[in-house]
C-alpha positions as CSV (number, residue, x, y, z in Angstrom):
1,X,-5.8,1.1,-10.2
2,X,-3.6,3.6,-9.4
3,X,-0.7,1.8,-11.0
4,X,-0.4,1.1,-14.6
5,X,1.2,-2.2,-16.4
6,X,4.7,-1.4,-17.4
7,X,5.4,1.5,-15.5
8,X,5.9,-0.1,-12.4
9,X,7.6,2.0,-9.6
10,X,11.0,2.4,-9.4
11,X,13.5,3.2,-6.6
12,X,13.7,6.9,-5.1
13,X,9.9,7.5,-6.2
14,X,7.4,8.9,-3.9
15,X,4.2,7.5,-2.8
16,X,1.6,8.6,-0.8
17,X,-0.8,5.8,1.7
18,X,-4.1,6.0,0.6
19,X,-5.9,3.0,1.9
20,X,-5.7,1.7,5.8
21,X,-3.4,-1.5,5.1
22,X,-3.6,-4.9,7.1
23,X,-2.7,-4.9,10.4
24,X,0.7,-6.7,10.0
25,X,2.1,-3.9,8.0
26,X,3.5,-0.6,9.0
27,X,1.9,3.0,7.9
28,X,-1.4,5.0,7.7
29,X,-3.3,6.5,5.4
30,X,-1.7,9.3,4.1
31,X,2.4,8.4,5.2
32,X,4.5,9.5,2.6
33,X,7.3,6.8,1.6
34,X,10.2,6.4,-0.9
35,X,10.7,3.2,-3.0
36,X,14.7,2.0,-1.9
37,X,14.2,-1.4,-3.3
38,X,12.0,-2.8,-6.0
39,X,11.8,-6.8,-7.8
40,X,9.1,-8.3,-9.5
41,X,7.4,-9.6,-6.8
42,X,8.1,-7.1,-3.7
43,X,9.1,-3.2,-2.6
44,X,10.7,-1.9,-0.4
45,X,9.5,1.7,1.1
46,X,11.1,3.6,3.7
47,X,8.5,5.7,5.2
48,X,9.1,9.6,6.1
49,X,8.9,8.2,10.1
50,X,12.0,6.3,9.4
51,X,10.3,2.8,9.7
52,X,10.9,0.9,6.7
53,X,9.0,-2.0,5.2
54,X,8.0,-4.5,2.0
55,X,4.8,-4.6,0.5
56,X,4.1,-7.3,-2.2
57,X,3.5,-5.5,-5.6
58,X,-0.3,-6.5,-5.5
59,X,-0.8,-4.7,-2.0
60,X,1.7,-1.6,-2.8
61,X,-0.8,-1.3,-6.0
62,X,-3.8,-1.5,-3.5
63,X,-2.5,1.2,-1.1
64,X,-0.1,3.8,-2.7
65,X,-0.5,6.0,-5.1
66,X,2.2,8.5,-6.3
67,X,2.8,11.7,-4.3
68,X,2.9,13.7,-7.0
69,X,-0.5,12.7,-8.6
70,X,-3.7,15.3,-8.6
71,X,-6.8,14.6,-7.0
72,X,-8.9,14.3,-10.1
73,X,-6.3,11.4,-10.4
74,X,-6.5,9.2,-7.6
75,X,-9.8,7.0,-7.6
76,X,-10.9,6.1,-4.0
77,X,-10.6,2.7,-2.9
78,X,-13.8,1.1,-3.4
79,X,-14.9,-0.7,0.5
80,X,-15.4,-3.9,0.8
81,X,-19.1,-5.3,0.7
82,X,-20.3,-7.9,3.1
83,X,-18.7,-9.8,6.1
84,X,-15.2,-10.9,5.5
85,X,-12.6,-13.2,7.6
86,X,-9.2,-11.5,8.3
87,X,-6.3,-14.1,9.7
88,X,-3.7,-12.2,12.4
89,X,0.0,-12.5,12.2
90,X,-0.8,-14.6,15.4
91,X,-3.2,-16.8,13.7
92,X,-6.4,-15.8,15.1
93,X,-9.1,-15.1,13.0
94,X,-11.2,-12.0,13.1
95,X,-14.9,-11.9,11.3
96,X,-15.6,-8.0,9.9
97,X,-19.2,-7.2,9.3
């Protein structure tokens, strides 16, 4: 994990997209945001585009890491193996292979 246990982020830190995130939510690999808001449970990122959005603390974990961290640092996102089900903000359900 990019994030460690007690040093959670905190507002006006910057973080870099480094995994494609669900559909429902806003960015791209590679978007720089800033933290504006943080609580236990959610964040709040504006990204450099000026669209802002929350991410629950599990999924900021899964696709940010800081901006300021070095290569040797960041661990790639390991894929996903097999088929999965994914359910739209619409309620339709998609089946990855």
């Amino acid at each position: 994990m990019g994030l460690k246990v007690g040093s959670g982020p905190r507002v006006g830190q910057r973080f870099v997209m480094v995994a494609r995130p669900l559909d429902w939510y806003a960015g791209k690999a590679g978007d720089v945001a800033v933290i504006q808001q943080a609580s236990d449970d959610c964040l709040y990122v504006l990204f450099d585009s000026g669209v802002r959005e929350s991410f629950p603390t599990m999924r900021f974990a899964e696709y940010f890491r800081p901006a300021d961290a070095k290569p040797a640092d960041v661990q790639p996102i390991q894929p996903v193996v097999g088929p999965w089900i994914e359910r739209t903000p619409s309620g339709r359900i998609l089946l990855h292979r």
